[in-house]
C-alpha positions in Angstrom: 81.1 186.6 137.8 81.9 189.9 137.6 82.1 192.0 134.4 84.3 194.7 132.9 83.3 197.8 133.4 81.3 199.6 130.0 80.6 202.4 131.2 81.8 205.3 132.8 78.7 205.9 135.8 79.0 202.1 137.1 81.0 201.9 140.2 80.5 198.1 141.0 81.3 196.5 138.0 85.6 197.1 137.9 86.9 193.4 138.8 89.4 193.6 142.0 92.5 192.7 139.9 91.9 195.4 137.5 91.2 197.9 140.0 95.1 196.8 141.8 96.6 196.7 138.7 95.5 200.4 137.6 95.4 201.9 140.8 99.0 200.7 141.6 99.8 202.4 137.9 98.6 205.6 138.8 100.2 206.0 142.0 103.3 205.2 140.9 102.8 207.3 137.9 101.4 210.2 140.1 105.1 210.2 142.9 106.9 210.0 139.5 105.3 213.1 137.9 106.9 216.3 139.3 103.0 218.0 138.8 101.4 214.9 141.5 103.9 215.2 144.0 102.2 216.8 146.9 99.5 214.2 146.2 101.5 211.6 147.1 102.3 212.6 150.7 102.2 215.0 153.1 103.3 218.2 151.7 106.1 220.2 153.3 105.4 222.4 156.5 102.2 220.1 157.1 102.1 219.4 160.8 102.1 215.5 161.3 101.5 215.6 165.1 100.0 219.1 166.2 97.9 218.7 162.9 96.6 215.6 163.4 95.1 216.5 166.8 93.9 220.1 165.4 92.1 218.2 162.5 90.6 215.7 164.8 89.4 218.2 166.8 87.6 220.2 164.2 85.9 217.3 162.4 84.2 216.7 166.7 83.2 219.9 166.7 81.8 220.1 163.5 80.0 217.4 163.6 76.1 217.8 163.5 76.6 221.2 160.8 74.1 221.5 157.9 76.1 220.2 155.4 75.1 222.7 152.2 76.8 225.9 153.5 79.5 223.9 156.1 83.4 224.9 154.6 84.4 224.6 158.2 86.3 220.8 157.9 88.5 222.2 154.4 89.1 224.9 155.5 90.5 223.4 158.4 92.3 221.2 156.8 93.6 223.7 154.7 94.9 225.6 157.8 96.7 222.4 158.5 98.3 222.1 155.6 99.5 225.6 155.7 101.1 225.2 159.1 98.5 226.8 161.0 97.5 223.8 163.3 97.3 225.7 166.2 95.4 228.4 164.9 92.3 225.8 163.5 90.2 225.3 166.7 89.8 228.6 167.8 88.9 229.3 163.8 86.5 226.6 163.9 85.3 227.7 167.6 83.7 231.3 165.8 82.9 229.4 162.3 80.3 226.9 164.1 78.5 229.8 165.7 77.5 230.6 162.5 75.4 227.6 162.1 71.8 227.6 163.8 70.3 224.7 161.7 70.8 221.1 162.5 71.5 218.9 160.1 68.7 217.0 157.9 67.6 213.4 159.4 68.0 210.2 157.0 64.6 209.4 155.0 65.6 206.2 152.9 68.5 203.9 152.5 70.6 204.6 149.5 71.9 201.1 148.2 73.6 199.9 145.8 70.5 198.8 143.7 68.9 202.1 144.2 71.1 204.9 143.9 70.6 206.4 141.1 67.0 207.1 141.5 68.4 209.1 144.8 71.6 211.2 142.8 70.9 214.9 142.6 68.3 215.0 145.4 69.4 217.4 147.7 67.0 216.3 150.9 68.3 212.4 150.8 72.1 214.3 151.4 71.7 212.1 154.9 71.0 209.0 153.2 74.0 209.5 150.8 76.1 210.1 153.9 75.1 207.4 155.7 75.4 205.0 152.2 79.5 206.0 151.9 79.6 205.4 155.8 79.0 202.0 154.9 81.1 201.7 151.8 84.0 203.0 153.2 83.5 200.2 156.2 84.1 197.4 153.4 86.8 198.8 150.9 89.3 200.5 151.5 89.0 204.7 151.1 91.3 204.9 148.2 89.2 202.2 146.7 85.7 204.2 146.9 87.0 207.1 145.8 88.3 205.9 142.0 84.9 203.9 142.3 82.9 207.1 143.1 85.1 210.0 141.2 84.1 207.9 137.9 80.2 207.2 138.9 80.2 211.3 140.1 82.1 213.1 137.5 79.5 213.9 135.2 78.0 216.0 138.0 81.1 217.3 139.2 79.4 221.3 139.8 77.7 220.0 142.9 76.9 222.5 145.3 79.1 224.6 143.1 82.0 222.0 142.7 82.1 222.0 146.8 81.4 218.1 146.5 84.2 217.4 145.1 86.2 219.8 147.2 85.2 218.7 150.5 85.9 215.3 148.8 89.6 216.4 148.0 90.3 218.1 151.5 89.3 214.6 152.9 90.9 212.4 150.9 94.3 214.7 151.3 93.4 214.3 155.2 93.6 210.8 155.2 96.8 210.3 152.8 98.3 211.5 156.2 96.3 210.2 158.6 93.6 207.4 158.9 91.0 207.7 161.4 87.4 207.6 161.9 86.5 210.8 162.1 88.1 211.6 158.7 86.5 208.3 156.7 83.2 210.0 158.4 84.5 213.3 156.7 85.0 211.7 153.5 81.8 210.0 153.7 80.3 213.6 154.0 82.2 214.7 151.5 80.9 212.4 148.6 77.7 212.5 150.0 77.3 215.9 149.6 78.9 215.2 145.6 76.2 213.2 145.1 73.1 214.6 146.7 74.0 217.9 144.9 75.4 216.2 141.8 74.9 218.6 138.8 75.4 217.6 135.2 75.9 220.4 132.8 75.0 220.9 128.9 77.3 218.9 126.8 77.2 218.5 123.2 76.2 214.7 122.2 78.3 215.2 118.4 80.6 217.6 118.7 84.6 216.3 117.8 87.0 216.7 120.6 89.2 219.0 120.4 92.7 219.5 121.5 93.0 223.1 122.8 95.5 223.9 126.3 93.0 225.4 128.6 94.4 228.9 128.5 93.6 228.5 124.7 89.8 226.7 125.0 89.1 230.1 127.8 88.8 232.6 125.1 86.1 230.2 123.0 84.0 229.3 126.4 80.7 231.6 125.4 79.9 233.7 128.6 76.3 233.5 129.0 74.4 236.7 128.0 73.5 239.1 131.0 69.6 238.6 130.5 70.1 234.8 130.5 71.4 235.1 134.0 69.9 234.0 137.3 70.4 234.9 140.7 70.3 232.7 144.1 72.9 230.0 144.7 75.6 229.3 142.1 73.5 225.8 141.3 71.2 228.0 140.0 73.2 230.3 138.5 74.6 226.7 136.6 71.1 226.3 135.4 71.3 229.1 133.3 73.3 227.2 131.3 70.7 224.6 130.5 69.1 227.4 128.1 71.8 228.5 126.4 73.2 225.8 123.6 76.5 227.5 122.5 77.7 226.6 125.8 77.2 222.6 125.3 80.4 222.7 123.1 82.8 223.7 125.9 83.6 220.2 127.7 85.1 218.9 124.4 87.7 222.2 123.8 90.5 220.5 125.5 91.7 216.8 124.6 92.1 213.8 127.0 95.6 215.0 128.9 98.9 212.8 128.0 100.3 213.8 131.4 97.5 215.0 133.9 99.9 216.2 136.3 101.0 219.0 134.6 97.2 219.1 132.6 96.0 220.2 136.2 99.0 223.3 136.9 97.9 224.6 133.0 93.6 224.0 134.3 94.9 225.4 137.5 97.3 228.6 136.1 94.5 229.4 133.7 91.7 229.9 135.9 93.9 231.8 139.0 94.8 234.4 135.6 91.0 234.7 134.7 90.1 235.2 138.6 92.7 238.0 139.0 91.4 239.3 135.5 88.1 239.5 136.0 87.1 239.4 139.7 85.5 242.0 140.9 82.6 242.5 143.9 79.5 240.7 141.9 82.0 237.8 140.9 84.5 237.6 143.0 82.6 234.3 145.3 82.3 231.9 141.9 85.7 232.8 139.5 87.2 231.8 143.3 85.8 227.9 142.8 87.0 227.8 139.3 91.0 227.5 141.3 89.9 225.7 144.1 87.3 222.9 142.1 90.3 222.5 139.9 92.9 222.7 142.3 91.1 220.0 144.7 91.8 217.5 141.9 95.1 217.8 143.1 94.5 215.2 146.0 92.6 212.5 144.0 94.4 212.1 141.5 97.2 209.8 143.2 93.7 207.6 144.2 92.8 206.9 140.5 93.2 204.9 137.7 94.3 206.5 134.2 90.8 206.2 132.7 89.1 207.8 135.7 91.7 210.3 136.2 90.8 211.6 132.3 87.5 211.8 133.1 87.6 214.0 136.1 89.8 216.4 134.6 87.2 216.5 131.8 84.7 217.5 133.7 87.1 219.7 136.1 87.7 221.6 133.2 83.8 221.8 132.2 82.9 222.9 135.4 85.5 225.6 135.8 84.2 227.0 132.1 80.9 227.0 133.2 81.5 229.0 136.1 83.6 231.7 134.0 80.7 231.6 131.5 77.8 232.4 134.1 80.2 234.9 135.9 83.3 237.0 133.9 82.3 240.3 132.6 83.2 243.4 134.2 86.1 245.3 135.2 88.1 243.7 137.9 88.5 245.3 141.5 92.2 244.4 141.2 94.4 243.6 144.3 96.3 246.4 145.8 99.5 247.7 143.6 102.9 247.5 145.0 105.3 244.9 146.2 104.0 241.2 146.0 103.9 239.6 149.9 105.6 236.5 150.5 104.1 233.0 151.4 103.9 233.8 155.3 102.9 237.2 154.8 99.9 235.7 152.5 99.2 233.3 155.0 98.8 235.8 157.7 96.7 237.8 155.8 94.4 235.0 155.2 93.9 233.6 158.3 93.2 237.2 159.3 90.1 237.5 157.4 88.5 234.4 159.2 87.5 233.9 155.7 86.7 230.3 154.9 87.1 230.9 150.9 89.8 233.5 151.6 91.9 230.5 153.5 90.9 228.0 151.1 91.7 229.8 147.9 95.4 230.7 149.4 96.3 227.3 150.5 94.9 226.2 146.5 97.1 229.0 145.1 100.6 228.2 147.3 100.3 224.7 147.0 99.7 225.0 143.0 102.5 227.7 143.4 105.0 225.5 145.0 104.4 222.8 141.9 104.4 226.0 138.7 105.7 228.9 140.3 104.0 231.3 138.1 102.9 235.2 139.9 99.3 234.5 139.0 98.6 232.2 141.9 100.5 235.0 144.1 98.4 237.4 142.7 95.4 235.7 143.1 95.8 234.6 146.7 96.3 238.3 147.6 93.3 239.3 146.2 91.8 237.1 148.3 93.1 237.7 151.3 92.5 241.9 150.9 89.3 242.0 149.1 85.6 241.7 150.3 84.2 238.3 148.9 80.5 239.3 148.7 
């Protein structure tokens, strides 16, 4: 018989009735809450028809990428969502020339009796692909994800939160439309969580607190410039391994009562400190504190209350670690005068061919559309006229 789930990292142990029962709360909870709405379905201006085919055609092409450095499938998506169907394959026609590597070959099967020993190990990220390909042929996808976002959360900062990101773009993908080439996305997706997955200090006493997130920012320690690494982001994260006043900084904000609107405060806060602070050296990792925390957006329909608090635990964690290891300095600052309008914004993104440009507008409108604060605006701009590396 099956038993109650104890812990938080055990994704085969919630019994089927539970799972209906809570997943059915959540959805219903999420189209209730004015913050989850765009979760629920297809967002306004979304091509259903025109997208569809554009997405299906840029997961084919893409197919066969190295995974580590490939944004191409969310950031197609995230042309699709913006209305830009017809624009994505000739984006994703220049974007794969980029690529000279193939992608890495499986090794060993990842089952479900083995895979922890395999969690964090970057070379098995075929295995891990190949191990979701085969769970998402049993369940159904909404069903692997809550399983997965709870067994995965603690290393949330994957490849520098792009796990759960590409995990997000998929899962939004198929809330519109369910095909085999986007459960093969998805599958990439959380195989690439968990073959970078990434825990982060935390402290094992400290009392919870119950800070909002623009509050818990200003007591997130920023980690001293000597203590600093170069490289990837992942190892920038390490840095924080070595430095123990940071281990204190998952537990400034409290469980949220409503995670809907949670999320727009995790969201809001992070878009101000990127236009605050982003300048040249920066600019690349403030941008995946909005769009790690703005791709919880699109799971958050898919899972129960308990695993829905634990992501945006961690969402908030990995966001703080990524202002620690990067804020300091003056920012470049976007270009004074009027601010552009949604189209004009779009345009301006697309028209950088930037993948993180694209992606960190679509974040920022879409977050926009739900709090209609400037910052987003502001933000989205910035990205959209100002070099990323």
């Amino acid at each position: 018989m099956t038993q109650e789930r104890t812990t938080g990292d055990e994704p085969f142990a919630l019994p089927r009735r539970r799972f209906v029962r809570d997943a059915a709360a959540a959805a219903t909870a999420a189209c209730l809450s004015p913050g989850l709405l765009l979760g629920c379905r297809a967002a306004p201006g979304r091509a259903d028809a025109g997208g569809a085919d554009a997405m299906e055609q840029a997961l084919e092409m893409m197919r066969g990428l190295a995974p580590l450095t490939n944004h191409g499938p969310m950031a197609a998506e995230a042309l699709v969502a913006l209305g830009r169907a017809g624009q994505v394959v000739a984006w994703v026609e220049g974007y794969r020339r980029r690529f000279t590597d193939a992608a890495p070959r499986p090794q060993r099967a990842v089952t479900r009796e083995n895979w922890r020993e395999a969690l964090g190990d970057g070379r098995r990220v075929a295995d891990w692909t190949e191990f979701f390909e085969r769970e998402l042929k049993e369940a159904a996808w909404t069903r692997v994800i809550e399983q997965w976002s709870a067994a995965l959360a603690p290393g949330l900062a994957a490849a520098a939160a792009h796990g759960l990101i590409r995990t997000a773009h998929a899962a939004r993908s198929l809330s519109v439309r369910e095909t085999a080439l986007r459960r093969g996305e998805l599958a990439a997706g959380l195989g690439y969580w968990a073959a970078y997955y990434q825990p982060l200090p935390e402290a094992t006493a400290a009392p919870p607190e119950r800070l909002r997130p623009a509050q818990a920012l200003g007591r997130v320690p920023l980690l001293p410039a000597e203590k600093r690494r170069g490289g990837s982001i992942m190892n920038a994260l390490r840095g924080l391994e070595e430095f123990a006043p940071f281990a204190a900084a998952a537990d400034l904000v409290g469980a949220p009562d409503e995670p809907g609107r949670f999320l727009s405060e995790l969201t809001e806060t992070f878009a101000g400190a990127y236009v605050e602070r982003a300048n040249r050296r920066n600019r690349i990792v403030l941008l995946h504190a909005v769009t790690g925390t703005a791709a919880l957006r699109s799971l958050l329909p898919h899972l129960s209350p308990e695993t829905a608090r634990k992501v945006l635990r961690y969402g908030w964690q990995v966001a703080a670690a990524l202002y620690s290891i990067a804020a300091g300095g003056p920012a470049d600052g976007a270009p004074a005068g009027e601010q552009p309008g949604r189209e004009d914004l779009i345009d301006r993104a697309v028209a950088t061919e930037d993948e993180h440009a694209i992606k960190l507008t679509e974040a920022c409108l879409r977050e926009h559309a739900l709090n209609p604060r400037p910052v987003y605006l502001r933000a989205a701009l910035d990205a959209a006229t100002q070099p990323m590396f």
